[in-house]
C-alpha positions as CSV (number, residue, x, y, z in Angstrom):
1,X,-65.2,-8.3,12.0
2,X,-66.7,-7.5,8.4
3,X,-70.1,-9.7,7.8
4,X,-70.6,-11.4,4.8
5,X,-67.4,-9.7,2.6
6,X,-68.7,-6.7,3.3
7,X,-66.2,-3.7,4.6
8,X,-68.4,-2.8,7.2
9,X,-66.8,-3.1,11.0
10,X,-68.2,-2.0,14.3
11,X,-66.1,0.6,16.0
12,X,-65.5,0.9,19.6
13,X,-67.7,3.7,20.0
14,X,-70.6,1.5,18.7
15,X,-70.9,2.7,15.5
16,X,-70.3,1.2,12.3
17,X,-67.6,2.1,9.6
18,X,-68.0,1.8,6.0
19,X,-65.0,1.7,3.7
20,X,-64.6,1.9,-0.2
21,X,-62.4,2.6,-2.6
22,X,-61.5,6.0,-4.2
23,X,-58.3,5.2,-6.0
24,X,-55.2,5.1,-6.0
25,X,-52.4,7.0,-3.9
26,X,-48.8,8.1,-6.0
27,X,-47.2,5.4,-4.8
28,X,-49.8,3.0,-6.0
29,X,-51.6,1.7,-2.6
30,X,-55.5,1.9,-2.3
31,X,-57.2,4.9,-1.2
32,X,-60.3,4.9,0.1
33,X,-63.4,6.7,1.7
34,X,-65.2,5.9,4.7
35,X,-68.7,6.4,5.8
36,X,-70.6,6.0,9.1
37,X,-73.6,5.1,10.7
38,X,-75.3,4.0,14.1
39,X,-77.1,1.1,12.6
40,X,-75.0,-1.6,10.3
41,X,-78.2,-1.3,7.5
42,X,-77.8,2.0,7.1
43,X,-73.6,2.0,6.5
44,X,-74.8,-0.5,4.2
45,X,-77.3,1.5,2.5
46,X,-74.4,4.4,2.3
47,X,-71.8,2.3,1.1
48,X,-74.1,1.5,-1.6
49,X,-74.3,4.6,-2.8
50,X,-70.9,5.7,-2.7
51,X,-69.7,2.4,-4.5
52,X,-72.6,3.2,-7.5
53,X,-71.4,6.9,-7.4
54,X,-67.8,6.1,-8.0
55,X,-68.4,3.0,-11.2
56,X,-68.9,5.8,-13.5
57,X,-65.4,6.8,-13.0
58,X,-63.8,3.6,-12.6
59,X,-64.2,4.0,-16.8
60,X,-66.3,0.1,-16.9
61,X,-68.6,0.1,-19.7
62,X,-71.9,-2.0,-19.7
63,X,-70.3,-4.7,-21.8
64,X,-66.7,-5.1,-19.8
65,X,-64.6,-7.2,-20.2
66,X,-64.4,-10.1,-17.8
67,X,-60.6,-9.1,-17.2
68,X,-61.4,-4.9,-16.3
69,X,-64.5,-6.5,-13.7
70,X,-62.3,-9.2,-12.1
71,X,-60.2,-6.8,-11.2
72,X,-61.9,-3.8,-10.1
73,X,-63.9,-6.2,-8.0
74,X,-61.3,-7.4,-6.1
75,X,-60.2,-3.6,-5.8
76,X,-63.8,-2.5,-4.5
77,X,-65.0,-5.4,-2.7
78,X,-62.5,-8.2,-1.8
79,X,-59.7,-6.1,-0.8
80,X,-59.7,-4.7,2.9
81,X,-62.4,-7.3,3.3
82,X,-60.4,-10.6,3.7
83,X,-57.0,-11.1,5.0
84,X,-53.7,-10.3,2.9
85,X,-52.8,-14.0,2.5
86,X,-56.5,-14.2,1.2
87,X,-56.5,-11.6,-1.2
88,X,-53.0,-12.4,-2.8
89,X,-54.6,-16.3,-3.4
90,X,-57.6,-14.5,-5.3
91,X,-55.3,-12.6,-7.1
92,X,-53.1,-15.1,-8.4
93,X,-56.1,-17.5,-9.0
94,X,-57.2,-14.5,-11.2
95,X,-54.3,-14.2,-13.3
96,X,-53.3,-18.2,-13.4
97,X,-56.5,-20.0,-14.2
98,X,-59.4,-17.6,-15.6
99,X,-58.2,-14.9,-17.2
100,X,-56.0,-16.8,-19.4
101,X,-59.0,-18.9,-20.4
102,X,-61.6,-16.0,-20.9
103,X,-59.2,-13.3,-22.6
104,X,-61.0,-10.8,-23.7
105,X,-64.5,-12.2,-23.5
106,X,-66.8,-9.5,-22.2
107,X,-69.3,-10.1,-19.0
108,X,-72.5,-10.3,-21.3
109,X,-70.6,-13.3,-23.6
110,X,-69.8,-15.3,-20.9
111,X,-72.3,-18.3,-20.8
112,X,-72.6,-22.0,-18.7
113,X,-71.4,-24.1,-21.3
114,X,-68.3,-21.8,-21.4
115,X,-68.0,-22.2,-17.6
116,X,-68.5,-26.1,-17.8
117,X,-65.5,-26.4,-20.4
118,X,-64.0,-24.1,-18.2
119,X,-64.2,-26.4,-15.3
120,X,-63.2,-29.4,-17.1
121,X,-59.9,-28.1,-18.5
122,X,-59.1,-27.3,-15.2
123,X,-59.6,-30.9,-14.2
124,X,-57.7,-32.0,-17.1
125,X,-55.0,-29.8,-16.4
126,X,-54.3,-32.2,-12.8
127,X,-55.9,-29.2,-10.7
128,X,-57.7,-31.2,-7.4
129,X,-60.7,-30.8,-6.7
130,X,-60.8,-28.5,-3.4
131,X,-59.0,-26.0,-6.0
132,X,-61.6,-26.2,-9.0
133,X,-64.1,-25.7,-6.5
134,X,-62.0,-22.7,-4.9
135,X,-61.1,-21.2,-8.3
136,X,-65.0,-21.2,-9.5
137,X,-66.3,-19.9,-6.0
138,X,-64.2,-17.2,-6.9
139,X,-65.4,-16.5,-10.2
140,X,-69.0,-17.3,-9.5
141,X,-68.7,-14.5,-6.8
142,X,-67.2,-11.9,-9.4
143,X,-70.2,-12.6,-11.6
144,X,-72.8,-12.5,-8.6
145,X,-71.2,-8.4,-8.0
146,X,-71.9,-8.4,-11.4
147,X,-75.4,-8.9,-11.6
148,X,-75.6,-7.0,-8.2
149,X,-74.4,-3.9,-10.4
150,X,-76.1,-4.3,-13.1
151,X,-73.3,-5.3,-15.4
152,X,-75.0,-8.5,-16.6
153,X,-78.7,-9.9,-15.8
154,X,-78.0,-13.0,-14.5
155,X,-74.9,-15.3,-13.6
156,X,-73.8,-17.8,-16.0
157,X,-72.4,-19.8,-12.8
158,X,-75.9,-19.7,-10.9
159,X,-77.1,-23.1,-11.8
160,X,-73.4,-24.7,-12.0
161,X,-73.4,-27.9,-9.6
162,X,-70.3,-29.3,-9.3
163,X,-69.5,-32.8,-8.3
164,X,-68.3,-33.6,-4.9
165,X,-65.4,-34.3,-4.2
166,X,-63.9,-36.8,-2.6
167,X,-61.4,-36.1,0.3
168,X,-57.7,-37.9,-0.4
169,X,-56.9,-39.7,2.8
170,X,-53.9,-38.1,4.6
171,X,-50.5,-39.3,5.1
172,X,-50.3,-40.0,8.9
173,X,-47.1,-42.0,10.8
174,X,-47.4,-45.1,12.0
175,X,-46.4,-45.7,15.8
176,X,-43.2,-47.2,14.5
177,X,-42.8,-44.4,12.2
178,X,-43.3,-41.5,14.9
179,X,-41.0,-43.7,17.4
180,X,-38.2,-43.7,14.7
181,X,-38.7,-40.0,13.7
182,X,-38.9,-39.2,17.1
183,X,-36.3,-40.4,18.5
184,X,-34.0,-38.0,15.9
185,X,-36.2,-35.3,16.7
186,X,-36.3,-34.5,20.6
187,X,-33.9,-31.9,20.1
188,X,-35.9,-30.3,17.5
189,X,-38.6,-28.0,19.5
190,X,-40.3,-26.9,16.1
191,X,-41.3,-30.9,15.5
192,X,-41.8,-31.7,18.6
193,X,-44.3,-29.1,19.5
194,X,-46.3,-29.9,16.2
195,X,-46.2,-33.6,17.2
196,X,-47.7,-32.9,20.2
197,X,-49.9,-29.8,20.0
198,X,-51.0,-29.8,16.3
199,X,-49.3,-26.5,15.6
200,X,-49.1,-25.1,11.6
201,X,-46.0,-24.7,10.9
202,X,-46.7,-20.9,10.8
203,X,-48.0,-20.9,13.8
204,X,-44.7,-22.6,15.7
205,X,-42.5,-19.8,13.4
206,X,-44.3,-16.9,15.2
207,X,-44.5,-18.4,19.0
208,X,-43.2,-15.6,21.4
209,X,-42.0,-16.5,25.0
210,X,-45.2,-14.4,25.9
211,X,-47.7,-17.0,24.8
212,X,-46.2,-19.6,27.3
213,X,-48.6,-19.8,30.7
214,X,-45.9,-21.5,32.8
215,X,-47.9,-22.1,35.5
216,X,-50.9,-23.5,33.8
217,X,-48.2,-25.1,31.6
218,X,-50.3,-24.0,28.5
219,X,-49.1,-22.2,25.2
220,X,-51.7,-19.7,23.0
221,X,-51.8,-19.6,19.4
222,X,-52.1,-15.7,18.4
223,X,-50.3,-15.5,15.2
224,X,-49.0,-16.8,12.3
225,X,-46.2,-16.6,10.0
226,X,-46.3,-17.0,6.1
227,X,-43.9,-16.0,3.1
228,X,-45.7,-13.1,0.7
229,X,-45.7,-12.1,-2.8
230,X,-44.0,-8.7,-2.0
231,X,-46.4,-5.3,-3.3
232,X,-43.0,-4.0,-4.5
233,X,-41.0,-6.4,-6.4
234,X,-37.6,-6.0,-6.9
235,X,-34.5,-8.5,-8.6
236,X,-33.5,-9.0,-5.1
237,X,-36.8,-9.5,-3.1
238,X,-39.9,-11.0,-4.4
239,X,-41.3,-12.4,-1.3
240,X,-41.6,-11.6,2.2
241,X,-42.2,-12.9,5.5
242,X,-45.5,-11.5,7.1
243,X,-46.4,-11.9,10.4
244,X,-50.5,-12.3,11.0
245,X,-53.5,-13.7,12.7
246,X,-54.4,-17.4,12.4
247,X,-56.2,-18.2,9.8
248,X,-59.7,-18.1,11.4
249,X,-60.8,-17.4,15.1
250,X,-61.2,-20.9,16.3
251,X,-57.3,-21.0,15.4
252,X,-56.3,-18.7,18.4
253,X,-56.5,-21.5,20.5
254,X,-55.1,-22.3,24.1
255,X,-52.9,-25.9,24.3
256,X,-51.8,-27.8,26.9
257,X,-48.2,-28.6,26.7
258,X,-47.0,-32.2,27.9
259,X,-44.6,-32.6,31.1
260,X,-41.6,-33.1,28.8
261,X,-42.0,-30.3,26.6
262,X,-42.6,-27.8,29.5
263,X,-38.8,-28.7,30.6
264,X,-37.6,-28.7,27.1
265,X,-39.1,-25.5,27.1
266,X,-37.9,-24.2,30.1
267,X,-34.8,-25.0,29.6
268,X,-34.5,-22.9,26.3
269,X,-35.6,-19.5,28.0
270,X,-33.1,-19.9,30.5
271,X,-31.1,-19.5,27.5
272,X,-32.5,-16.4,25.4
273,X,-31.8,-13.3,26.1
274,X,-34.9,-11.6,24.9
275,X,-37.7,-13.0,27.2
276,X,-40.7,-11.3,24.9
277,X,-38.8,-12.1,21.5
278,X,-39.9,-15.1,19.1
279,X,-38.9,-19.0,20.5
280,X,-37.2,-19.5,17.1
281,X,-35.6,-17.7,15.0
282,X,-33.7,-14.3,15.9
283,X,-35.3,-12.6,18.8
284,X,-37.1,-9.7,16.9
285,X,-38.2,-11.7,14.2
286,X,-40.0,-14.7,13.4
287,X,-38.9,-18.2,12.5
288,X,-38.5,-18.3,8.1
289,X,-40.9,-21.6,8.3
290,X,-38.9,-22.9,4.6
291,X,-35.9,-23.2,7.1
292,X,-37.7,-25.6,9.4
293,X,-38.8,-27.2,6.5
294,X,-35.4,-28.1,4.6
295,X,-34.4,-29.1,8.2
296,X,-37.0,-31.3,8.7
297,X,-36.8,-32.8,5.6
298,X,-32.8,-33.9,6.1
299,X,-34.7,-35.9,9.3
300,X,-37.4,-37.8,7.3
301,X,-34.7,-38.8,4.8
302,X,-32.0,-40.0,7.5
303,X,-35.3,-41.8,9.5
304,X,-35.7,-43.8,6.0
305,X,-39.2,-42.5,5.9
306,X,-41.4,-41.6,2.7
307,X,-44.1,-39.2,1.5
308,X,-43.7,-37.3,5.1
309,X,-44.2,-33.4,5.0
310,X,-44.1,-31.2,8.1
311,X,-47.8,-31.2,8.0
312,X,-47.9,-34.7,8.3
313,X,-46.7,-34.5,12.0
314,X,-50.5,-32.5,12.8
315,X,-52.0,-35.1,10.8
316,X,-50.9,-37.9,12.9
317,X,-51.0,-35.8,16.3
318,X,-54.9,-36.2,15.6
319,X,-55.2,-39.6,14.4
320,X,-53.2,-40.3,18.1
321,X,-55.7,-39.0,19.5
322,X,-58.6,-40.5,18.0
323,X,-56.7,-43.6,18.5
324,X,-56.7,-43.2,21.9
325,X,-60.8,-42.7,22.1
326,X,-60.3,-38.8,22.7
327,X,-63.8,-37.6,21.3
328,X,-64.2,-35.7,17.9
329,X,-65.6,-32.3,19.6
330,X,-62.0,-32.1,21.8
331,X,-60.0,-33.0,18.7
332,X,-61.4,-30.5,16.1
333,X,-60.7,-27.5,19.3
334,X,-57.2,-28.5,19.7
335,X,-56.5,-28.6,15.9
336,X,-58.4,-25.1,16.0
337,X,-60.7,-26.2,13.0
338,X,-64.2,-24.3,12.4
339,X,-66.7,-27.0,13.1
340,X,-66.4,-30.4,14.0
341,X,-67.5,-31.2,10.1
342,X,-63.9,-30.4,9.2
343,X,-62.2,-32.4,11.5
344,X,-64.5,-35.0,10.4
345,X,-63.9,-34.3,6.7
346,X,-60.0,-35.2,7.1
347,X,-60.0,-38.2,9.5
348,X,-62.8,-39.8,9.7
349,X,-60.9,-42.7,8.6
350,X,-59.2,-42.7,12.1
351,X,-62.9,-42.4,13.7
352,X,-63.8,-45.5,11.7
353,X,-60.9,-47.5,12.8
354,X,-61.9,-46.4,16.0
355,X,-65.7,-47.5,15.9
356,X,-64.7,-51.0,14.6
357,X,-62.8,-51.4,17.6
358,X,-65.9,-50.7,20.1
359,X,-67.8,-53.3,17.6
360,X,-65.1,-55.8,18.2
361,X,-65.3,-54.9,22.1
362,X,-68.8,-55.3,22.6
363,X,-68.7,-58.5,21.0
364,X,-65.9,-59.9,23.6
365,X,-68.5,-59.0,26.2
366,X,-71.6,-61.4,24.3
């Protein structure tokens, strides 16, 4: 795993591999160099050098523009570093939001009051929050390689504080709700397994009959499944589906499946005919998560229901649990979130609810 953004990785061996960017190949993918050490400061301290001996030739000048250094610096230093998913969201935030704005304004001309007007037209414009703050981190991180190269002395985003934000509260089924969408839904393992796992979609498209423990009646979560901006456009195909890794490590994640879904289970390998292939979709290939969706959708409609996404089904399969007094620390593991913070972030309105209730039980004892 690369520390800090860096694309420096420990090998098996115990060494450490540096990589950077030469150029490019004919057919337009990255090339790049690679440099190696025993001790992770000294690949550093090589990577350095090989990064400042190949600027020159990238053909930047000390006043670039902020459109050349955007995107060399993903080239150089985001790409390789972060996954593909990742990289194609820089990207497009890139092209969409601040390039447009800045044009042609060079490194040296860019200035705070520029990023604050910046930051308030992309308010205006009916951005949220979480992506203001995403699109600036990403800018603010461009300029910070810039000072780091000696492109501009200092950042115009360094002492930029913005406001924080306030988390919308999640739409989350009631018990009548989940009762009714259940009960046209038992059929459907794709729902059923978010509604009682926590499952991303993605990560129910790219189940394999592998990850099912039948005996310890457990399922693991080792991939993911996402449609792609394709490298290689063309009239007919513009996306494509790409199979991954979850989208951090405490994602790959070991879940106890309930009684009924281990039969419902069971009873659908007894009908494939590729035990190792994918549980949905065709056998060699993974599950196109839109299908599930437009599926899903036809259910929420025909249950009467409104403002219900396939995501919503995870929300609620953690405000069940926190209904039931299951504690924070257990929750945030089985939604495979990073910290407890961010399970905390999203429902602790269904904490709340729950802490009232222990008031209201304590006071029944007085």
């Amino acid at each position: 795993m690369a520390r800090h953004g860096e694309n420096i990785y420990q090998r098996k061996d115990g060494r450490y591999e540096g990589r950077y960017v030469l150029g490019k190949k004919p057919n337009g993918q990255t090339r790049f160099g690679y440099v190696y050490g025993r001790k992770y400061v000294e690949v550093q301290r090589l990577l350095l050098q090989k990064k400042a001996e190949h600027i020159p030739s990238s053909g930047l000048q000390p006043s670039v523009r902020l459109q050349d250094w955007a995107f060399f610096w993903l080239e150089n230093e985001v790409l390789g570093s972060v996954k593909p998913s990742t990289f194609q969201v820089y990207r497009n935030q890139m092209e969409k939001h601040i390039l447009p704005y800045f044009q042609n304004l060079t490194l040296p001309q860019l200035t705070p009051p520029m990023i604050y007007e910046f930051l308030k037209k992309l308010e205006a414009d009916g951005l949220s929050q979480t992506t203001v703050k995403s699109i600036f981190r990403l800018l603010s991180a461009a300029l910070r390689f810039a000072v780091e190269e000696g492109q501009i002395a200092k950042s115009p985003c360094q002492k930029i504080k913005l406001r924080s934000q306030q988390r919308r509260e999640q739409r989350v089924l009631t018990r009548g709700e989940q009762e009714k969408l259940q009960a046209l839904c038992m059929e459907e393992l794709p729902v059923m397994l978010c509604l009682y796992t926590g499952m991303r979609l993605g990560e129910v498209c790219a189940l394999k009959w592998t990850d099912i423990d039948w005996e310890k009646k457990t399922v693991t979560v080792l991939r993911t499944v996402q449609r792609m901006k394709a490298e290689n456009q063309s009239l007919e195909r513009k996306t494509k589906l790409v199979l991954g890794v979850p989208k951090s490590k405490q994602s790959q994640r070991r879940l106890p499946l309930a009684g009924f879904l281990l039969e419902k289970l069971k009873a659908a390998f007894a009908q494939t005919t590729c035990p190792s292939g994918f549980l949905f979709g065709a056998s060699k290939q993974a599950m196109e998560p839109r299908t599930i969706q437009r599926r899903f959708s036809r259910l929420v409609k025909k249950a009467g229901l409104t403002g219900v996404h396939f995501h919503t089904l995870r929300h609620s399969f953690a405000t069940r649990l926190m209904e039931l007094g299951v504690d924070i620390l257990t929750v945030s593991a089985l939604l495979g979130h990073g910290s407890a913070k961010t399970t905390l972030d999203f429902y602790g309105h269904s904490l709340f609810d729950q802490q009232c209730r222990a008031i209201d039980s304590l006071v029944s004892l007085a």
